[in-house]
C-alpha positions as CSV (number, residue, x, y, z in Angstrom):
1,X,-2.4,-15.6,-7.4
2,X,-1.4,-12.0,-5.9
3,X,1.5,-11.5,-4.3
4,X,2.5,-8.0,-2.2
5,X,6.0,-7.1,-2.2
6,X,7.1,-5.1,1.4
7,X,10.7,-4.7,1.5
8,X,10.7,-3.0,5.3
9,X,7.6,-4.7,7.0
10,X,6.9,-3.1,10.9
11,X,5.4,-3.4,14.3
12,X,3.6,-0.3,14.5
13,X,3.2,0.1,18.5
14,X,0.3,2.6,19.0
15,X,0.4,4.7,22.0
16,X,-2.3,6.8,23.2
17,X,-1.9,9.0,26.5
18,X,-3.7,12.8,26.7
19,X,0.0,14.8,27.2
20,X,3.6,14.5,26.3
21,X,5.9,15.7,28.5
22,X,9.6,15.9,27.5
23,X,12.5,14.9,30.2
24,X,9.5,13.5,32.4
25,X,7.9,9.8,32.7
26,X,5.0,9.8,30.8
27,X,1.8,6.8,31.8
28,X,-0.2,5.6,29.1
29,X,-3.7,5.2,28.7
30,X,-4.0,2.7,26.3
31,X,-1.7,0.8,23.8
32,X,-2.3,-1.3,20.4
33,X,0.2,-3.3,18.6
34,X,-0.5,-3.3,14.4
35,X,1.8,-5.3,11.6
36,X,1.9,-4.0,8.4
37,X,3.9,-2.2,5.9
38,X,2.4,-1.3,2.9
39,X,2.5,-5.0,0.6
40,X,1.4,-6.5,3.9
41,X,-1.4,-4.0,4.3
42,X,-3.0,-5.0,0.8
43,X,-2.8,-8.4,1.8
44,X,-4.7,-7.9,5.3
45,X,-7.4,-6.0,3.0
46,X,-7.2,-8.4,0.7
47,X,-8.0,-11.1,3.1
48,X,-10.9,-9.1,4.8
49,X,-13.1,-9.7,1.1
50,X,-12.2,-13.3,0.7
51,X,-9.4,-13.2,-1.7
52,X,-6.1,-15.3,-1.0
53,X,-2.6,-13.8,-1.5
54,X,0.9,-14.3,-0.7
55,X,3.2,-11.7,1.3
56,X,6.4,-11.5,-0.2
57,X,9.8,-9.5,1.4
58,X,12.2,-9.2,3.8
59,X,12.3,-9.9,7.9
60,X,14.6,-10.6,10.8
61,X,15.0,-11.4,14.3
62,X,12.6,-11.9,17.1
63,X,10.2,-9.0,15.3
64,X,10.2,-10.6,12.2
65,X,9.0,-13.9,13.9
66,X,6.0,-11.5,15.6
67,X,5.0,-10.3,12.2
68,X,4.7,-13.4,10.1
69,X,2.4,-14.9,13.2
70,X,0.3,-11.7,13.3
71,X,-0.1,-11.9,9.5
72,X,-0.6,-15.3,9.8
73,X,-3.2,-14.8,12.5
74,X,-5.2,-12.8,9.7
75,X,-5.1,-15.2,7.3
76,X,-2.4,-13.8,4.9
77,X,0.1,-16.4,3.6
78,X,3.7,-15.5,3.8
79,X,6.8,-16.0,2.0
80,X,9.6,-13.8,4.1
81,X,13.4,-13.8,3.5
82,X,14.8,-13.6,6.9
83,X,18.1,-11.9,7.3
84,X,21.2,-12.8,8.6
85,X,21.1,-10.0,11.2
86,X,18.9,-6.8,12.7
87,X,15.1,-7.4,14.2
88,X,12.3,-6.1,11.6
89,X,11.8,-2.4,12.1
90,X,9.4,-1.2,15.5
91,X,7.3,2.0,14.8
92,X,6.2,3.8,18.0
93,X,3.5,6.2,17.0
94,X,2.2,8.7,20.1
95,X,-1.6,9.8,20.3
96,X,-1.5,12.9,22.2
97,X,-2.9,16.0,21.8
98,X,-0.4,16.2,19.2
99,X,0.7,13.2,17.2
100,X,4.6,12.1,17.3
101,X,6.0,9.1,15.3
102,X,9.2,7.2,15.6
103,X,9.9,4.9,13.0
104,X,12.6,2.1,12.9
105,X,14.8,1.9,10.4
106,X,14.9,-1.5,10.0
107,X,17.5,-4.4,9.1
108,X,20.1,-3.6,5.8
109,X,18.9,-6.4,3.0
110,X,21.9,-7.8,1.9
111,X,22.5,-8.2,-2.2
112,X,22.0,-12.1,-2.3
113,X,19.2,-11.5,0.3
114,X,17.8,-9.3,-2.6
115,X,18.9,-12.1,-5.3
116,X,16.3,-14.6,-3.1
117,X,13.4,-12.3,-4.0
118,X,14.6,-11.9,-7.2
119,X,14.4,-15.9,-7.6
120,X,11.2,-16.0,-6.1
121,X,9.3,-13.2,-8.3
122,X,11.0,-14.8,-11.1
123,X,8.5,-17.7,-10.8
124,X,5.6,-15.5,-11.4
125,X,3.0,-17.0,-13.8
126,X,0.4,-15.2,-16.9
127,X,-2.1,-13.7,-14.7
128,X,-0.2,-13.2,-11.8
129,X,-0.9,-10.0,-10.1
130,X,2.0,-8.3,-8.4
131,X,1.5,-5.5,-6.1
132,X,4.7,-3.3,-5.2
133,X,4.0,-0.7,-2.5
134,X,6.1,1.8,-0.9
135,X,9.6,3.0,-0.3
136,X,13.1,0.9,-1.3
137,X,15.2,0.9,1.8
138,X,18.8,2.7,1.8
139,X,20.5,-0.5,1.6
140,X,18.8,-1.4,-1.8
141,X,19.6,0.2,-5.4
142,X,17.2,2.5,-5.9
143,X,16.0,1.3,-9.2
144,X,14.9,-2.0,-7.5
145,X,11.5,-1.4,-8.6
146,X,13.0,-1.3,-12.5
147,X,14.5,-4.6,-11.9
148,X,11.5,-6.3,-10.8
149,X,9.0,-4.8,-13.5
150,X,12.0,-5.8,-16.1
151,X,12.3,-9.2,-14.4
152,X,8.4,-10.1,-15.1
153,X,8.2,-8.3,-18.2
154,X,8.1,-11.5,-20.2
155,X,5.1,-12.5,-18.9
156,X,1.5,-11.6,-18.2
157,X,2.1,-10.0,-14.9
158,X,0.3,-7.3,-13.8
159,X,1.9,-5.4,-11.4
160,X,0.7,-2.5,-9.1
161,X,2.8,0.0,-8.5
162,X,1.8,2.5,-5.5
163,X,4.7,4.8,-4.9
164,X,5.9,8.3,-5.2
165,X,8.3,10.3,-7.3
166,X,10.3,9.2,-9.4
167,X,9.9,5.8,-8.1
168,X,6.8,5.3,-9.8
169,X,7.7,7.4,-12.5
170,X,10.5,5.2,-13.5
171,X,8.4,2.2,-13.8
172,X,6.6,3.4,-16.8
173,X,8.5,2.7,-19.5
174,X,8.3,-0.9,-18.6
175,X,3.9,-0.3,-18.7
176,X,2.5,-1.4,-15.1
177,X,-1.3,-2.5,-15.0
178,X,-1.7,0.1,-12.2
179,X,-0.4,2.9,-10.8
180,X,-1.7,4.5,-7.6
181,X,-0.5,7.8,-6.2
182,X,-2.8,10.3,-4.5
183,X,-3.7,13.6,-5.7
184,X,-0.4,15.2,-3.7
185,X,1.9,12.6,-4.7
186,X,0.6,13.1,-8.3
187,X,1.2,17.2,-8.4
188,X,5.0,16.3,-7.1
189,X,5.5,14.2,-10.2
190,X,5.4,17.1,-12.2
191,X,6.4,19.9,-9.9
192,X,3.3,21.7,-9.3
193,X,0.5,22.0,-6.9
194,X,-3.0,20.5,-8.2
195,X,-5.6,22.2,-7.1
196,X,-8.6,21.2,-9.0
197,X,-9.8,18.0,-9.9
198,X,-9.8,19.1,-13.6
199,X,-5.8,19.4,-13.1
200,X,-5.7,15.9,-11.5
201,X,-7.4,14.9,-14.3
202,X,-4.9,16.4,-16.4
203,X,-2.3,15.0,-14.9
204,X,-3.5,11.4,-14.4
205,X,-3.9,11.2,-18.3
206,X,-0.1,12.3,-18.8
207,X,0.8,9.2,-16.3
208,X,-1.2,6.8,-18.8
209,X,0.5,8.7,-21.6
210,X,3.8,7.8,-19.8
211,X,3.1,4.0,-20.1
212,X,0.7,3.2,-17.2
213,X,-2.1,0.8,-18.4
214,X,-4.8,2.1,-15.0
215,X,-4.3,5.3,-13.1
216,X,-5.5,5.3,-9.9
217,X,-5.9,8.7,-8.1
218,X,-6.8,9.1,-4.5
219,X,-8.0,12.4,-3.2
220,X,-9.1,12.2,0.7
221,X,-12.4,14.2,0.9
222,X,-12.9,14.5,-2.8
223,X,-13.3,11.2,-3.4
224,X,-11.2,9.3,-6.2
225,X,-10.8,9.2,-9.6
226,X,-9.2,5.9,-12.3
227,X,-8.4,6.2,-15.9
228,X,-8.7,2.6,-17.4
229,X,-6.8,1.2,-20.3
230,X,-9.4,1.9,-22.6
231,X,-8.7,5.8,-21.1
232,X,-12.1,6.1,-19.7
233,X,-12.8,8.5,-16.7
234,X,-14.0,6.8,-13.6
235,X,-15.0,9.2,-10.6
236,X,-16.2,8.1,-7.1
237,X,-17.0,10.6,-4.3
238,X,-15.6,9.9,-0.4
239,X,-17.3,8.1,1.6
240,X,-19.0,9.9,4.9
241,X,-17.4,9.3,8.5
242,X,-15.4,10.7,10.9
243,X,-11.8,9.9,10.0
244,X,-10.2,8.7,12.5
245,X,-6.9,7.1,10.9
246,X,-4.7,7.9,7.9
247,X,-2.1,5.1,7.9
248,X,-3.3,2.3,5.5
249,X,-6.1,4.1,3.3
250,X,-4.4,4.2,0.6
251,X,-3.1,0.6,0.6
252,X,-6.4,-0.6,1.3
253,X,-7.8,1.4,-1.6
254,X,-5.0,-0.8,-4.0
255,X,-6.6,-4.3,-1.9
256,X,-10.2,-3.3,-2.9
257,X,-9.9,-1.9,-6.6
258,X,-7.6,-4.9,-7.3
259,X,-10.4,-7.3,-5.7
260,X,-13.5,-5.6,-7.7
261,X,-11.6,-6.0,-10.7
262,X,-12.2,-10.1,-10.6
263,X,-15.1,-9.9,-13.5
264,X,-13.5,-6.3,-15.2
265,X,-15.7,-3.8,-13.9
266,X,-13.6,-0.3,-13.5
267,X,-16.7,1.6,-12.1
268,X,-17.3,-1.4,-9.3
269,X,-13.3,-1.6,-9.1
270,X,-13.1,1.9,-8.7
271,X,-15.9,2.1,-6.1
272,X,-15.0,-1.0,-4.0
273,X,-11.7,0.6,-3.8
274,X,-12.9,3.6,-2.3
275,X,-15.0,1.8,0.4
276,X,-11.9,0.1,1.8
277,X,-10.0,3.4,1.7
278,X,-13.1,4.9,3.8
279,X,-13.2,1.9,5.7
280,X,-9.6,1.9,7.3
281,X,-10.0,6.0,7.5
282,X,-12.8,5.5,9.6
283,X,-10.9,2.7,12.1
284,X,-8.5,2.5,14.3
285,X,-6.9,-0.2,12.2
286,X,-6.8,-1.8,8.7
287,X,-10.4,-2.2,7.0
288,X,-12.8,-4.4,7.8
289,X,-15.2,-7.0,6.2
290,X,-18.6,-5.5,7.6
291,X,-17.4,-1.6,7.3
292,X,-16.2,-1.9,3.5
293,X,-19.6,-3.4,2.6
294,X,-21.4,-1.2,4.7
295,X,-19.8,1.9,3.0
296,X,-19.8,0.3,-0.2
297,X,-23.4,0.4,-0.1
298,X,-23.1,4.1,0.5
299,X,-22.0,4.4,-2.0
300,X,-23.5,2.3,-4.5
C-alpha cells in the first residue's frame, strides 16, 4: 500500500477578480475551493491513474471535516488525527493582475497527537511505500522527518522524501528510495546557483552519494532528470502547454513516477512523472486522467 504523509493539510480558496484595491471592497468574478497539501496532492494524482492509497496526517475542526469529505469525494482513503483544538489551515490565494496569497497557519499538533502517527507508520509493512512531502509545522521537532525514516528503517519501506534544505538533506543518512527536489531547491542544498543541466547533474549525483537510492530532479521548462539506484541518467524534456498553474506540479510529478515504477521501469517512471507534472501545470487544478495520458503520449 502507499501512504502520503501531510502534517498541515488546507482549503486552498481560489479567488479570481481583474484588480485589487487596498482599503476598498473588492467583487469577485469567480471563486474555486481546492484541498490539498502536498501528501494529499500525491494521493489525488495517485487516484487519477488507478492506484489506491491512504492519506495519513493531521486535521481539526469544521475544515478538517470539509477536507476528508473532498478527499473522500476523489477517491483517496484517509486516515486523519484530528486535534483537540484549531480548524485545518484556509489558504486564500488572489488572481489578479498580480497574484497575492494568504496562507493559514494551521492548528499546533500536540506531542501525543504526533505519538498517534507515530503508532500508525509504525505498522508499515515490506513493500510499503511512504511518501513524506513538504514542510514540518512550528509546533513539531524539526527532525520529525529523522524520526519517521528511523521508525521504518527496519523494514522494507520505501519512502519518498520531497522537501527542501536541510530537511531532505538530513534524511540521507538513513537511505530513502527517493528524493525529489527541483533544480532550485537542489542548488540551495549546496549554496550555489545551478545554472546548467550539466551542474544539476552534478549535483543530483552528490545527493545519491549522500545516501539517496533515486534522485529525482524537476526543472520547469527543461524538462526533468532521475538518477536510479543502479546510478543511471534518466532525462525527460517538458511537456508543451501553456502553464497555467504552479501549485501541485511537483507533487503530482512524485504520484506519477512512483505509479510507473509498478513493473521497474525508470525511463517510463521518469516520463509518466513528467506528464502529471505538465498535466497539473497546464490546469487549473491537480492533474487529470485524460490530460496525463494525453501528454504522456507527447512524449512518448
Amino acid at each position: 500500500m502507499i501512504y502520503t504523509v501531510t502534517f498541515n493539510p488546507a482549503i486552498d480558496y481560489v479567488v479570481r477578480l481583474d484588480n485589487v484595491a487596498a482599503g476598498e471592497v473588492n467583487r469577485s468574478k469567480s471563486e474555486q475551493i481546492y484541498f490539498g497539501g502536498k501528501g494529499i496532492n500525491v494521493s489525488l494524482v495517485l487516484a487519477e491513474l488507478g492506484i489506491k492509497s491512504v492519506a495519513l496526517g493531521f486535521a481539526a475542526g469544521f475544515t478538517g471535516r470539509a477536507v476528508e469529505d473532498g478527499v473522500h469525494a476523489r477517491g483517496v482513503e484517509t486516515d486523519f488525527i484530528y486535534l483537540d483544538s484549531g480548524c485545518t489551515r484556509i489558504n486564500v490565494k488572489i488572481k489578479a493582475r498580480e497574484e497575492t496569497e494568504i496562507n493559514g497557519q494551521g492548528p499546533e499538533i500536540s506531542e501525543s497527537a504526533a505519538e498517534k502517527l507515530y503508532d500508525k507508520l509504525g505498522e508499515l509493512k515490506d513493500e510499503d511505500i511512504l511518501v513524506l512531502a513538504g514542510s514540518i509545522p512550528n509546533s513539531l521537532p524539526a527532525d520529525t522527518y529523522e524520526k519517521i525514516l528511523r521508525l521504518v528503517s527496519g523494514k522494507n519501506v520505501r519512502v519518498a522524501v520531497d522537501a527542501a534544505g536541510k530537511l531532505l538533506l538530513n534524511t540521507l543518512k538513513y537511505k530513502p528510495f527517493l528524493v525529489k527536489p527541483n533544480n532550485h531547491e537542489l542548488g540551495e542544498m549546496f549554496g550555489k546557483e545551478l545554472s546548467t543541466t550539466d551542474e544539476v547533474i552534478e549535483h543530483a549525483f552528490k545527493l545519491k552519494e549522500m545516501g539517496a537510492e533515486n534522485v529525482l530532479v524537476s526543472m520547469a521548462g527543461d524538462g526533468a532528470l532521475l538518477i536510479d539506484g543502479s546510478g543511471a541518467l534518466h532525462k525527460c524534456a517538458a511537456c508543451c502547454g501553456q502553464v497555467r498553474n504552479s501549485v501541485g506540479a511537483g507533487d503530482s510529478m512524485v504520484a506519477g513516477f512512483i505509479a510507473g515504477l509498478s513493473d521497474g521501469d525508470y525511463e517510463y517512471a521518469l516520463k509518466l512523472g513528467t506528464a502529471c507534472g505538465g498535466a497539473t501545470a497546464f490546469s487549473d487544478d491537480l492533474a487529470k486522467k485524460n490530460k496525463i495520458y494525453e501528454l504522456l503520449r507527447q512524449i512518448l
